[in-house]
C-alpha positions in Angstrom: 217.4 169.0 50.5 219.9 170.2 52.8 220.9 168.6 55.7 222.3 170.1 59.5 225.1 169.0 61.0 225.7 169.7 64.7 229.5 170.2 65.1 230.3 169.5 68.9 234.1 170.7 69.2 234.7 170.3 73.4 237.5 170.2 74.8 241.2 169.6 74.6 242.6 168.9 70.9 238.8 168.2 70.2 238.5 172.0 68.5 241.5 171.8 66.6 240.7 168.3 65.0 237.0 169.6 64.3 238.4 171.9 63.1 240.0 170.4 60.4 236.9 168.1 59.6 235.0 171.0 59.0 237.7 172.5 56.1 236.8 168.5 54.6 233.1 169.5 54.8 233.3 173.3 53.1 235.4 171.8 50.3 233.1 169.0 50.1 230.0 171.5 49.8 232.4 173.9 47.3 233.3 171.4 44.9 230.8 168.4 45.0 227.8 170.3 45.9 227.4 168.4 49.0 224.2 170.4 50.6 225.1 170.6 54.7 224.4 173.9 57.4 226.5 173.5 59.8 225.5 174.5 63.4 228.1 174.6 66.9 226.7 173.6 70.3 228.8 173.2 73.8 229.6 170.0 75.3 231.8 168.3 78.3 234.0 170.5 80.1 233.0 173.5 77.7 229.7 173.2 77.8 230.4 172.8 82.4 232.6 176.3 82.0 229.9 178.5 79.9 227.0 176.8 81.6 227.1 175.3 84.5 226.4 171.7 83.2 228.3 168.9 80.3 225.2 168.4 78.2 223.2 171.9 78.2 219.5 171.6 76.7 220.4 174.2 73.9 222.9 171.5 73.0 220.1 168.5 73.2 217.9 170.7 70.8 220.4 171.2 68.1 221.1 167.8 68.1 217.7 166.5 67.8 217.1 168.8 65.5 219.9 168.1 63.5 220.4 165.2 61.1 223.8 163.9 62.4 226.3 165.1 65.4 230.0 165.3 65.1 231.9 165.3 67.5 235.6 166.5 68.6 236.2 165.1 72.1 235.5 165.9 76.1 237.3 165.4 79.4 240.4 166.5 81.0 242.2 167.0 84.1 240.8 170.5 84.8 237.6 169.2 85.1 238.2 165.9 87.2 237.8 167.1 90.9 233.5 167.7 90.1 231.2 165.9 91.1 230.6 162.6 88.6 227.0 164.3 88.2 228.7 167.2 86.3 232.0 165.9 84.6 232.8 166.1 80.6 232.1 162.8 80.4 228.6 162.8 81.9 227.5 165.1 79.1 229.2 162.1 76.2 226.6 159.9 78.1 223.8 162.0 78.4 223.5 162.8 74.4 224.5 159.1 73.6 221.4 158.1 75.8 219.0 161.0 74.6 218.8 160.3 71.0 219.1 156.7 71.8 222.5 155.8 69.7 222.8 152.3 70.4 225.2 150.9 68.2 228.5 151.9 68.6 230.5 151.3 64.8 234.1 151.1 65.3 236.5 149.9 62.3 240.2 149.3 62.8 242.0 149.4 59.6 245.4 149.4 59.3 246.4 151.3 56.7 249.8 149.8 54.3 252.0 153.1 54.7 251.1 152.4 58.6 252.1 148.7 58.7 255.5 149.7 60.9 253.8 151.9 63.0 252.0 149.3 64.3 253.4 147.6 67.7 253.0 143.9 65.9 254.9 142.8 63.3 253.9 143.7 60.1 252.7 139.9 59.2 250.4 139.9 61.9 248.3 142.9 61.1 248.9 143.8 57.4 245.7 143.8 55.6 243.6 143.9 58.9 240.1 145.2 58.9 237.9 144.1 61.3 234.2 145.9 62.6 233.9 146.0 66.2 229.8 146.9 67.1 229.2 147.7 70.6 226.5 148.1 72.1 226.3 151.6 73.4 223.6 152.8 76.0 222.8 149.8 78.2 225.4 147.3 80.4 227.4 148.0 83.5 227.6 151.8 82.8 223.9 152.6 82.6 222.7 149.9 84.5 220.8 150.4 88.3 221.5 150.3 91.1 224.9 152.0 91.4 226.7 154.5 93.1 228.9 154.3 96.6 227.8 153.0 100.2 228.8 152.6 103.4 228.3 149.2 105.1 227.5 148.5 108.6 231.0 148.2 109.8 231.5 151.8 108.5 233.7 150.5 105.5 232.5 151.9 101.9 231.5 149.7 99.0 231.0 150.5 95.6 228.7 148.7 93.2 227.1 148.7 89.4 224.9 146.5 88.2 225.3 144.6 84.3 221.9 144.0 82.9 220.4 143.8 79.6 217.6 143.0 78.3 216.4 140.6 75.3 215.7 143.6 72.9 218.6 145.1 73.7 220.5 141.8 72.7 218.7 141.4 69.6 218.8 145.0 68.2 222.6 145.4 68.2 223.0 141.5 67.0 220.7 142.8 63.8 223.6 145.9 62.9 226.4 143.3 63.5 224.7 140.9 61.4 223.2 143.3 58.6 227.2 145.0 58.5 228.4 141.4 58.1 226.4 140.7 55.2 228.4 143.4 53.0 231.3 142.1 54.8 233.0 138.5 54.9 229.9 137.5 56.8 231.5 136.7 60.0 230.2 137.9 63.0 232.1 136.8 66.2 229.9 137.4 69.3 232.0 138.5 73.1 230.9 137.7 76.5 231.5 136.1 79.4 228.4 133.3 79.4 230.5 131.2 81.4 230.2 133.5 85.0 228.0 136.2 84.2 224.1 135.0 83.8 223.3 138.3 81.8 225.9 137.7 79.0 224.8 134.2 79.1 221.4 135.5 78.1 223.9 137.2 75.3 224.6 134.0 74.2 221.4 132.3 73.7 219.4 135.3 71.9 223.0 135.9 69.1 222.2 132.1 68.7 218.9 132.8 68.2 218.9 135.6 65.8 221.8 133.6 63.7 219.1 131.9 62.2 217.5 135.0 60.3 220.7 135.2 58.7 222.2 131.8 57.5 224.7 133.3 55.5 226.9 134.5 58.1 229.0 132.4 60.4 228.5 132.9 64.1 230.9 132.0 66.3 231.2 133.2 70.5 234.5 134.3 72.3 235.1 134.9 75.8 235.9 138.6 76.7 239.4 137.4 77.9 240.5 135.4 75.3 238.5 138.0 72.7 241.9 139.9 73.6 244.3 137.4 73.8 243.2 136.7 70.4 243.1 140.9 69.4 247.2 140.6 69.9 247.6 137.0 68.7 245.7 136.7 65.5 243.8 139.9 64.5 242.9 139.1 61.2 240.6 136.0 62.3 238.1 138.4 62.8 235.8 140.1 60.5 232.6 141.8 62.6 232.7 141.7 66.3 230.0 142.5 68.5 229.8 142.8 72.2 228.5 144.8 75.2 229.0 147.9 76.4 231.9 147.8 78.5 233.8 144.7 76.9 233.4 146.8 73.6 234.8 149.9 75.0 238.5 148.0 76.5 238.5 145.9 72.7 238.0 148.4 70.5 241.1 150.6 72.2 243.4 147.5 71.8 242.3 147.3 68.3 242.9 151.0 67.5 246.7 150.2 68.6 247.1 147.2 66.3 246.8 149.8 63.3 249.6 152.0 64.4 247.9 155.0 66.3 244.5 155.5 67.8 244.8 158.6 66.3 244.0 157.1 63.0 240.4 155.7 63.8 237.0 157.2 63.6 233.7 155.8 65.2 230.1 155.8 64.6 226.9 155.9 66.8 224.0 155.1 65.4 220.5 154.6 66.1 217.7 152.5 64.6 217.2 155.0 62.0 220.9 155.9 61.1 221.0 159.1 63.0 223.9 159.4 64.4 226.5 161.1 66.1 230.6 160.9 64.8 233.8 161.2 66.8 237.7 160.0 66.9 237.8 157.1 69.1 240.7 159.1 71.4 240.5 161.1 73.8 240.7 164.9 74.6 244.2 164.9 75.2 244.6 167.9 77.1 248.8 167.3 77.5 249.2 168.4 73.4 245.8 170.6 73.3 247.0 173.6 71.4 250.1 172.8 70.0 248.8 171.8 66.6 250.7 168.2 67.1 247.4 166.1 67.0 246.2 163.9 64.4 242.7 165.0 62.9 243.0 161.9 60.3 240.5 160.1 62.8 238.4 163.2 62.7 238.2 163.4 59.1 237.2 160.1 58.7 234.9 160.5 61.1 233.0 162.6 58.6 233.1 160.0 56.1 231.4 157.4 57.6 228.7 160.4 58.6 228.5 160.9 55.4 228.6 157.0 54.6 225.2 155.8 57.3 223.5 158.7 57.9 223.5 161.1 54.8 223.9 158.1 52.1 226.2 159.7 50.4 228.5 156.7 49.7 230.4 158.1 47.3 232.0 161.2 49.0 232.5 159.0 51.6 234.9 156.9 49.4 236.3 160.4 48.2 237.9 161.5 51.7 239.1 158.0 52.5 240.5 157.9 49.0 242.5 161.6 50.5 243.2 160.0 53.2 245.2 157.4 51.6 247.0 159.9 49.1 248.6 161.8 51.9 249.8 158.6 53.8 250.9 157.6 50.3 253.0 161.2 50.2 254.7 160.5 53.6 252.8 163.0 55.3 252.8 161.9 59.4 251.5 163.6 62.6 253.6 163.0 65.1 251.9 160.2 66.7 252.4 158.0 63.2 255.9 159.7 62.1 258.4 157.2 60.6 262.0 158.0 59.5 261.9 159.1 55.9 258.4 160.8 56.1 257.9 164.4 56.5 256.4 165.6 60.2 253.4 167.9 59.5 250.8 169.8 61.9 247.5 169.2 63.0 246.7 172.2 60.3 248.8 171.1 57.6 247.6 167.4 57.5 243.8 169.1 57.0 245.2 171.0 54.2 246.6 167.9 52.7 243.1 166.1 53.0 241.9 169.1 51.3 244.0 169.1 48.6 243.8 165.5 48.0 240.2 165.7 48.3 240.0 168.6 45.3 242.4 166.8 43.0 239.2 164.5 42.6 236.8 166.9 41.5 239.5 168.4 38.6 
């Protein structure tokens, strides 16, 4: 049966990356039969230029119609004097929030050919692999009331409210778990139980769902020493889950301990596996069009798409098995370039995938 992708390019380096992702999925369907349509849709500052608004509801119906989203990336400066209502970002909410992906999946691997371009020394982080889950549409950055008043002495005051609920707790505490369990069954739960009542309820309902899984060690970490502990001693941790916003500043310092955040994907998922893929970087609009960015975290973006929502574990392992046979050949972006490797493009790292991907199938 054959399955539709939305591919959401938007803005900055996001259609060059995409790009390249796509030439993984046409050889994919070429030479391993790999049964996909692909459709395009606007979003983010794109989707604000041809429309009027981030998230348009053309884009919403493709992607409910489709059976997994990827994604390139939105924002930039051109964009940032609008009204918060209508900026880039709004629109990465808005379709994180409509089809309800609530589990944000985001590994940080560090490669071996990568091991110096990390900012750590090499014994600290070689052989780290850690899963950070966060959860995705609830916290301080959906959470009411918000916005920006002015109190009675004229002066302005803004405010945002954290709250979650128990449900919300327990449903991403079940993916951290269940991801564990093919893991080293470790889950390492982040909060800040010790001044904030609402993570406090974090606490006590990971505690409580730690008993349907006895096989997996639980431990809790404050949020500040979470990432002390990030730069200390990375490789303590195995799976770490955590809220919205803590999970957005951790998973960034993560990406830096493997050498480039240009070298990790992400997953959003919801309680089905649906779910929508993207580089954990940003849009960045300074190199857009140059052919200078990294589309390695686009790439394998697609396999873990193909990994949790299509099932298809196997060409999954296939482009990550690529992507290590053109690290293997020296073959660096700029942002991971090393003396003695050989500086490619944007364009020519995709073919190299490519290649690497079809030497497989011979």
């Amino acid at each position: 049966m054959t399955k539709k992708l939305l591919v959401l390019p938007g803005d900055g380096i996001g259609p060059e990356i995409v790009a390249e992702a796509v030439k993984v999925l046409d050889a994919l369907r070429q030479a391993f039969g790999l049964a996909v349509e692909l459709e395009r849709g606007l979003i983010g500052g794109a989707a604000y230029d041809a429309t009027g608004h981030p998230l348009p509801e053309a884009t919403l119906d493709l992607a409910r119609a489709a059976d997994a989203v990827l994604l390139g990336a939105v924002g930039g400066p051109k964009w940032e004097s609008l009204d918060i209502s209508v900026r880039p970002e709004k629109g990465l909410l808005g379709i994180r929030a409509a089809l309800e992906l609530f589990a944000n999946l985001r590994p940080a691997v560090l490669y071996p050919q990568l091991a110096s371009a990390s900012t750590l020394k090499a014994e600290v982080v070689s052989g780290l692999d850690i899963m950070i889950v966060r959860e995705l549409t609830g916290g301080i950055y959906f959470g009411k009331p918000r916005g920006v008043r002015t109190l009675a002495g004229g002066e302005r005051q803004g405010y945002n409210t954290l709250i979650y609920s128990e449900s919300e707790i327990r449903r991403i505490g079940k993916v951290a778990f269940e991801i564990a369990m093919q893991r080293d069954r470790r889950v390492t739960s982040v909060d800040k139980a010790n001044v904030l009542e609402c993570t406090e309820l974090w606490r006590e309902v990971m505690q409580t769902l730690a008993a349907d899984y006895p096989q997996v060690d639980l431990s809790h970490m404050y949020v500040d020493n979470a990432a002390m502990q990030l730069v200390r001693a990375p490789k303590q941790f195995d799976v770490v889950v955590t809220g919205n916003m803590f999970g957005d500043i951790l998973s960034d310092a993560a990406a830096m301990l493997t050498g480039s955040i240009g070298m990790l994907p992400s997953a959003s998922l919801d309680e089905q596996n649906k779910g929508m893929y993207e580089p954990i970087h940003g849009s960045a609009p300074d190199i857009a069009g140059q052919q200078v960015a990294n589309p390695l975290a686009t790439i394998l973006s697609v396999a873990m798409l193909l990994r949790y929502s299509l099932g298809e574990q196997m060409l999954a392992q296939r482009i990550e098995n690529a992507v290590q046979r053109v690290l293997e050949l020296g073959l660096r972006t700029a942002d991971i370039y090393s003396e003695g490797c050989q500086r490619v493009s944007t364009g020519q790292m995709g073919d190299a995938v490519v290649a690497a991907l079809l030497e497989q199938s011979r």
